[in-house]
C-alpha positions in Angstrom: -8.6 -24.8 -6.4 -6.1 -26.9 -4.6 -2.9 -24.8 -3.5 0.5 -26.6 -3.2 3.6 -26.0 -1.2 6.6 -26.2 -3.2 9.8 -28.1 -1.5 11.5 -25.6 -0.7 9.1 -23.6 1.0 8.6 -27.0 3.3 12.3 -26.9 4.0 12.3 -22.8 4.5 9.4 -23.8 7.7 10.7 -26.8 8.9 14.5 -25.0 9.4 12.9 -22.2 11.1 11.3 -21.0 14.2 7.8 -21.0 13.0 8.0 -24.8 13.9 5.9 -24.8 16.9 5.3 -27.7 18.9 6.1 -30.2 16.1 2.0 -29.9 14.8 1.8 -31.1 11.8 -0.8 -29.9 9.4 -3.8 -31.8 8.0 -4.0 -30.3 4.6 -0.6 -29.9 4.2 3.3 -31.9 5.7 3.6 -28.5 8.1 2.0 -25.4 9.1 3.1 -22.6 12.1 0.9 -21.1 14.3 -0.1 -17.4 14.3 -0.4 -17.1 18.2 -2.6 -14.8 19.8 -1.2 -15.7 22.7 -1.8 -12.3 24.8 -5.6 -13.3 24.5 -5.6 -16.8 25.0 -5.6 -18.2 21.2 -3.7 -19.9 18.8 -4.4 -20.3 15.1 -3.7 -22.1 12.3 -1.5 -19.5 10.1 -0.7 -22.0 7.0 -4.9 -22.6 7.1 -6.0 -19.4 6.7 -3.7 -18.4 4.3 -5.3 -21.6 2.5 -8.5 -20.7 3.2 -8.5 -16.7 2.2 -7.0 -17.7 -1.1 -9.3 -20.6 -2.0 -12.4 -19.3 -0.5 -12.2 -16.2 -0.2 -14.6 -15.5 2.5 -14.5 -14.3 6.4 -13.5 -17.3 8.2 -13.0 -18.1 11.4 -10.9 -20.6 13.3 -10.7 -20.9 17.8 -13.1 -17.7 18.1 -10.7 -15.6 15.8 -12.5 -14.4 12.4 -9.7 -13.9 9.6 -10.0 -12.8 6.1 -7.6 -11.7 3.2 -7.2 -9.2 0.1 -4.6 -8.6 -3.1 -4.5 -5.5 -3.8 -2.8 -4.4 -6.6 -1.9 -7.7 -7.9 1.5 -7.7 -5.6 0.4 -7.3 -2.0 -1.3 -9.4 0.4 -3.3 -8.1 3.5 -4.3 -10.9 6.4 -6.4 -9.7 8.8 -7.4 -11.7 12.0 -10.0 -10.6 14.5 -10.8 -11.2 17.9 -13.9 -10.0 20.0 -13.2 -9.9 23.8 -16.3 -10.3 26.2 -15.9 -6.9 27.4 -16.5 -5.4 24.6 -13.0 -5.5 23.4 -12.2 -6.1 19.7 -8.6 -6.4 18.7 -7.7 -6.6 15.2 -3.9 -7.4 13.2 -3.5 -6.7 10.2 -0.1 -8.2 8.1 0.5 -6.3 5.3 3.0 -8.1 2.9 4.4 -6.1 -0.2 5.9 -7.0 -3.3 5.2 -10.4 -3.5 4.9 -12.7 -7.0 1.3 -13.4 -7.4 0.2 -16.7 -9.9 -3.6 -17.6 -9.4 -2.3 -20.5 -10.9 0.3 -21.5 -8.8 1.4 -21.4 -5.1 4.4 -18.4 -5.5 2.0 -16.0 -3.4 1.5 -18.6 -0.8 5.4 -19.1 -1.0 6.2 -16.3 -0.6 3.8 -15.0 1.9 5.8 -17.6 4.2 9.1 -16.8 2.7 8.4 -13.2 4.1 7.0 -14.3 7.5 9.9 -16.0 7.7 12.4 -13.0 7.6 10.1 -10.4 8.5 9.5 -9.1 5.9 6.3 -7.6 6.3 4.2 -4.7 8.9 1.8 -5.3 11.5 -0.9 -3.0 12.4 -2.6 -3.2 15.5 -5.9 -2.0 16.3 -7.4 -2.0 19.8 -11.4 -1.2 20.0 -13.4 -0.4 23.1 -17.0 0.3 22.4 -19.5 1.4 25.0 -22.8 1.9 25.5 -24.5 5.2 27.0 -28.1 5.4 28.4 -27.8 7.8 31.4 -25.1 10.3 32.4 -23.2 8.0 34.6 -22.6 6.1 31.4 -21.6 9.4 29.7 -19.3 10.3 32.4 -17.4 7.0 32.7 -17.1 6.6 29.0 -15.1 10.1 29.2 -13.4 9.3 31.9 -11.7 6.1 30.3 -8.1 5.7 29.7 -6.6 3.7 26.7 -4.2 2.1 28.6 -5.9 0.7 31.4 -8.8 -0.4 29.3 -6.7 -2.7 26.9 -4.3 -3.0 29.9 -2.8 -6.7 29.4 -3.7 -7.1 25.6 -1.2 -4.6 25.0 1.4 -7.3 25.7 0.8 -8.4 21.6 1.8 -4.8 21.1 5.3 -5.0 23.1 5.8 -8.8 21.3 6.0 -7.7 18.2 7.8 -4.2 18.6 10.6 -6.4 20.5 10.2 -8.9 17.3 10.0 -6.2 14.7 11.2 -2.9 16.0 8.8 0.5 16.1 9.5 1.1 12.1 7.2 -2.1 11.4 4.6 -1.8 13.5 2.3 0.6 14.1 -0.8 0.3 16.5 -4.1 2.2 17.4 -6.3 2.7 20.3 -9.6 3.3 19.9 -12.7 3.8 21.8 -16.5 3.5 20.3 -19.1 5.4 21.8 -22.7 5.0 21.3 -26.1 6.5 22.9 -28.9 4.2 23.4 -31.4 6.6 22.7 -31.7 10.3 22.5 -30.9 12.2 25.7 -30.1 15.6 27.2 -27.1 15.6 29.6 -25.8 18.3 31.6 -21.9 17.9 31.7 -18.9 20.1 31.8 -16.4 17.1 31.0 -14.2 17.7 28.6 -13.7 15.0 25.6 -9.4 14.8 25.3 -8.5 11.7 23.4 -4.6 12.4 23.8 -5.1 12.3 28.1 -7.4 9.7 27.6 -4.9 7.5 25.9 -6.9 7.3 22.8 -5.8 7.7 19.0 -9.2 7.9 17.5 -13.1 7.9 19.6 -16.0 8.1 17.7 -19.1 8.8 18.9 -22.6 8.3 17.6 -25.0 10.5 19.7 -28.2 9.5 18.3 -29.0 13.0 18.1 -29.0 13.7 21.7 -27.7 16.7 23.5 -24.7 18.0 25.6 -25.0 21.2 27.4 -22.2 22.9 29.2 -22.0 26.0 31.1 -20.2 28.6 29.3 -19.3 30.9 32.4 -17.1 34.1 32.7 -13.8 32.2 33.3 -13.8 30.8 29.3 -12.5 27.5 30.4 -15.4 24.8 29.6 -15.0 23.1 25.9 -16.7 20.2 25.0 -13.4 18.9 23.1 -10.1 19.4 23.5 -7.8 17.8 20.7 -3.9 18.2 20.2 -1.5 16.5 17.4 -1.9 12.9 16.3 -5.4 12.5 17.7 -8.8 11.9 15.8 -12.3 12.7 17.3 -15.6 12.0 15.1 -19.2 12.8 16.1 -22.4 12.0 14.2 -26.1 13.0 15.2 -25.1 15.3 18.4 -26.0 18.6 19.6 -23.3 20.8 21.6 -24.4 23.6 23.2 -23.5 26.6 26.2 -20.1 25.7 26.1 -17.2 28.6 25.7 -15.2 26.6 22.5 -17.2 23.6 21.6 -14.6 22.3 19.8 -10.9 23.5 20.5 -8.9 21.5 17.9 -4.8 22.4 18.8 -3.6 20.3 15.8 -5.7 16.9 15.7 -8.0 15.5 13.8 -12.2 16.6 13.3 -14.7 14.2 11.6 -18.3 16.1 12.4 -21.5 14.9 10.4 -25.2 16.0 11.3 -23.3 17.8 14.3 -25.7 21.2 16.0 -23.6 23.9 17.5 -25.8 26.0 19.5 -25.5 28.8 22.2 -22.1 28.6 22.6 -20.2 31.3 23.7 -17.0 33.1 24.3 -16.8 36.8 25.3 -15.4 37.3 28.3 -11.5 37.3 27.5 -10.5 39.5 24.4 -7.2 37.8 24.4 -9.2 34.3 24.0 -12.2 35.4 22.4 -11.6 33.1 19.2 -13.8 30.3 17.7 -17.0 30.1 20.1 -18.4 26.7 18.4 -14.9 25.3 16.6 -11.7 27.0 17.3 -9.1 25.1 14.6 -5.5 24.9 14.4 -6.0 21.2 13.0 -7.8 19.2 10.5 -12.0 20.0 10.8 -14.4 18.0 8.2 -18.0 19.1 8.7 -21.0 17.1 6.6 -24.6 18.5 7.5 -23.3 20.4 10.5 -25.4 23.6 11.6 -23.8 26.2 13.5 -26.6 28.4 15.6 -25.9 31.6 17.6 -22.4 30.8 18.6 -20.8 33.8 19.5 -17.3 35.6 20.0 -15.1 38.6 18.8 -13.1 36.6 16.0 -14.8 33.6 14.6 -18.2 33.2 16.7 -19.1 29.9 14.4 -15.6 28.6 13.2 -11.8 30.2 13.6 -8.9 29.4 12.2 -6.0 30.5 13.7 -2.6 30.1 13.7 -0.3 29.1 16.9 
């Protein structure tokens, strides 16, 4: 299928700021540039947009992969990614709304431009660290990392298109991947907290390996900490001999094949709530199992209001 520019979307582009360097398409009399400029690439906007709607596949263009849907037969989503070599992937995705769609014809490819032209569309960033852990100074580093610092000078696409956009079009998420190399045992009283850490979202796949605290007579040790707008998921992880494995203050908790064991809280009756999950938040639990967790109020799981 062979998609053609109308005349008056060549006008629209060549009258407005998309015109970038004076490059001339080979497929086509113009095309802009999406830049990626905050991580050292530049792509061809008007060819993927070609591409995604003739072939429909993942393509990839200058070490960027990029792919499209239509959903519901009047939006168009364009998503580009990029993977850094420290194990950095950011990914944009430009969510148009609205639009005429004609297999037939080139109206969505009009006016996918006609809309990048006067903004008229969101951005969603999504910034992706993923790390590896084999020992406990991989554990301890990987909870010791900040969002900020880690995407540090990528974040500059972030500040480009808020000044281009403003905050009500684009939104944009941090997140951190962490993964255990085997199955371990690791003694730690570190405490996960995405919202210090700078983190929207961390996931963490434990391979079914094991994290054991110290739940002493102060009450203080929790092996999570989550407050509001923050996700944490685990999969295939034991927690145990913490006070509150799991003290949720209004986030986010995605827990599948997660053990809770030996965790405890007795030492404060004013605190004694929620010895493996204490939530004031969201909590989804798939396959978990909850083993001799004890407290006054809730030894396995509390809700509680604050």
């Amino acid at each position: 299928m062979r998609m053609v520019f109308s005349r008056k979307f060549i006008l629209q582009i060549i009258n407005s700021n998309f015109c970038i360097d004076g490059r001339f398409s080979c497929f086509d009399p113009f095309c802009p540039m999406f830049d990626f400029n905050a991580v050292g690439s530049r792509i061809d906007f008007a060819k993927s947009i070609f591409d995604v709607l003739t072939f429909g596949d993942v393509n990839s263009d200058n070490d960027i992969s990029y792919y499209g849907q239509i959903l519901n037969g009047t939006d168009f989503v364009m998503t580009f990614l990029k993977n850094l070599d420290d194990g950095i992937l950011i990914m944009q995705e430009l969510y148009f709304a609205n639009l005429t769609y004609d297999i037939q014809s080139s109206l969505i490819v009009d006016n996918v431009f006609n809309a990048w032209i006067a903004k008229n569309f969101t951005v969603n960033l999504i910034y992706l660290k993923y790390v590896n852990v084999s020992n406990i100074v991989d554990y301890d580093n990987a909870i010791n990392l900040n969002g900020n610092k880690v995407f540090g000078k990528y974040l500059k696409l972030y500040k480009e298109y808020l000044e281009s956009f403003g905050e009500s079009k684009v939104t944009c998420v941090k997140g951190l991947g962490v993964n255990f190399l085997g199955q371990h045992a690791f003694k730690s009283h570190s405490t996960w907290k995405p919202n210090d850490m700078a983190f929207d979202t961390i996931h963490i796949n434990g391979n079914n390996s094991s994290i054991i605290g110290d739940a002493g007579d102060r009450d203080e040790y929790s092996w999570a900490y989550l407050e509001d707008n923050c996700i944490l998921a685990a999969d295939n992880l034991n927690i145990t001999k913490f006070n509150h494995a799991i003290y949720n203050d209004g986030g986010s908790c995605i827990l599948n094949n997660v053990i809770f064991y030996h965790n405890r809280m007795d030492y404060r009756i004013e605190r004694d709530w929620g010895a493996a999950i204490l939530n004031a938040g969201i909590c989804m639990c798939t396959n978990c199992t909850f083993m001799e967790n004890y407290c006054s109020n809730g030894g396995q799981f509390s809700l509680k209001a604050f």
